[in-house]
C-alpha positions as CSV (number, residue, x, y, z in Angstrom):
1,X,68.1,22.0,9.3
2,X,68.4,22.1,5.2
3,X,66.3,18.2,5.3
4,X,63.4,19.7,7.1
5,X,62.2,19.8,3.8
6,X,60.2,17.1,2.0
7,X,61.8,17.6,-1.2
8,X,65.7,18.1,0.1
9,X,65.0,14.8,2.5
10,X,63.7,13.3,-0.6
11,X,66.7,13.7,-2.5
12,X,69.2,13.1,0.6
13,X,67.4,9.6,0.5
14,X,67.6,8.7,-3.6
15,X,71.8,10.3,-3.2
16,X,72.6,7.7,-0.4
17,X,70.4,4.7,-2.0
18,X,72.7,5.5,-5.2
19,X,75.6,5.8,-3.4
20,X,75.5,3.8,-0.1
21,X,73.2,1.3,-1.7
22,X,71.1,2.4,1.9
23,X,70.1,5.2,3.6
24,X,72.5,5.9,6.5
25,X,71.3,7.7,9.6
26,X,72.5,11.0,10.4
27,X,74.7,9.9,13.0
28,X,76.7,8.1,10.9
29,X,77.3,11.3,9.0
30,X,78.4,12.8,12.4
31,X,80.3,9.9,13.2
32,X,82.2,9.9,10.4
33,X,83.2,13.6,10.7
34,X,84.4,13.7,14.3
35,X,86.8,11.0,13.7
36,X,88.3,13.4,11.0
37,X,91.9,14.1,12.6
38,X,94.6,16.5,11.7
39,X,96.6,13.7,10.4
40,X,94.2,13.0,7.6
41,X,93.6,16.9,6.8
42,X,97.3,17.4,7.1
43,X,97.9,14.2,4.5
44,X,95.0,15.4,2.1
45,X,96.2,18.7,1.8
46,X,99.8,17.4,0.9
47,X,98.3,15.3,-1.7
48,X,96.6,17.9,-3.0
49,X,99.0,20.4,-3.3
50,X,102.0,18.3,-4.5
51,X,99.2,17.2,-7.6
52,X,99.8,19.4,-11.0
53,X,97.3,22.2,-10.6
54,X,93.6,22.3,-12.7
55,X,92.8,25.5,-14.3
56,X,90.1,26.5,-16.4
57,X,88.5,30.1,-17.6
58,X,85.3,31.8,-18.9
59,X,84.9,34.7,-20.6
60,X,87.0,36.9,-21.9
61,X,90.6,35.6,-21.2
62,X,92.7,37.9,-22.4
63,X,94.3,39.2,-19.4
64,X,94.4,35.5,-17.6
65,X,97.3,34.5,-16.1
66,X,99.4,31.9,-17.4
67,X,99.1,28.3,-16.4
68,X,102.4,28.7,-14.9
69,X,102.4,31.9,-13.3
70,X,99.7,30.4,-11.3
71,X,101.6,27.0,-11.0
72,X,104.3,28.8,-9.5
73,X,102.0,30.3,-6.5
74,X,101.4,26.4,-5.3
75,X,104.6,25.6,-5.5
76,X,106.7,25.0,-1.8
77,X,109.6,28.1,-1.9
């Protein structure tokens, strides 16, 4: 629905040329995400998780939580 508009299909088509090097019909797209399976989610979210953590802050950050007690959240018990 979002590339009903002119502008938004506009830049869907310059993203893919960049990207793809084409533009790719829509059913790809839909292609793509229905052979998405639990195995891959399940693998991506291991990866994910087992990966040291990112954190950043803005703003005041006094009363932040430490790197690690955050860490610690992630981490299998």
């Amino acid at each position: 629905m979002n590339l009903e508009s002119r502008m938004v299909v506009s830049e869907d088509i310059g993203r893919q040329v960049l990207t793809y090097g084409e533009r790719k019909p829509v059913d790809d797209f839909l292609k793509a995400v229905d052979q998405v399976t639990l195995k891959d989610i399940t693998s991506i979210s291991q990866k994910l998780l087992s990966s040291p953590l990112t954190m950043a802050s803005y703003g005041d950050v006094l009363y932040v939580p430490s790197y690690e007690s955050v860490s610690n959240q992630f981490r299998s018990k």
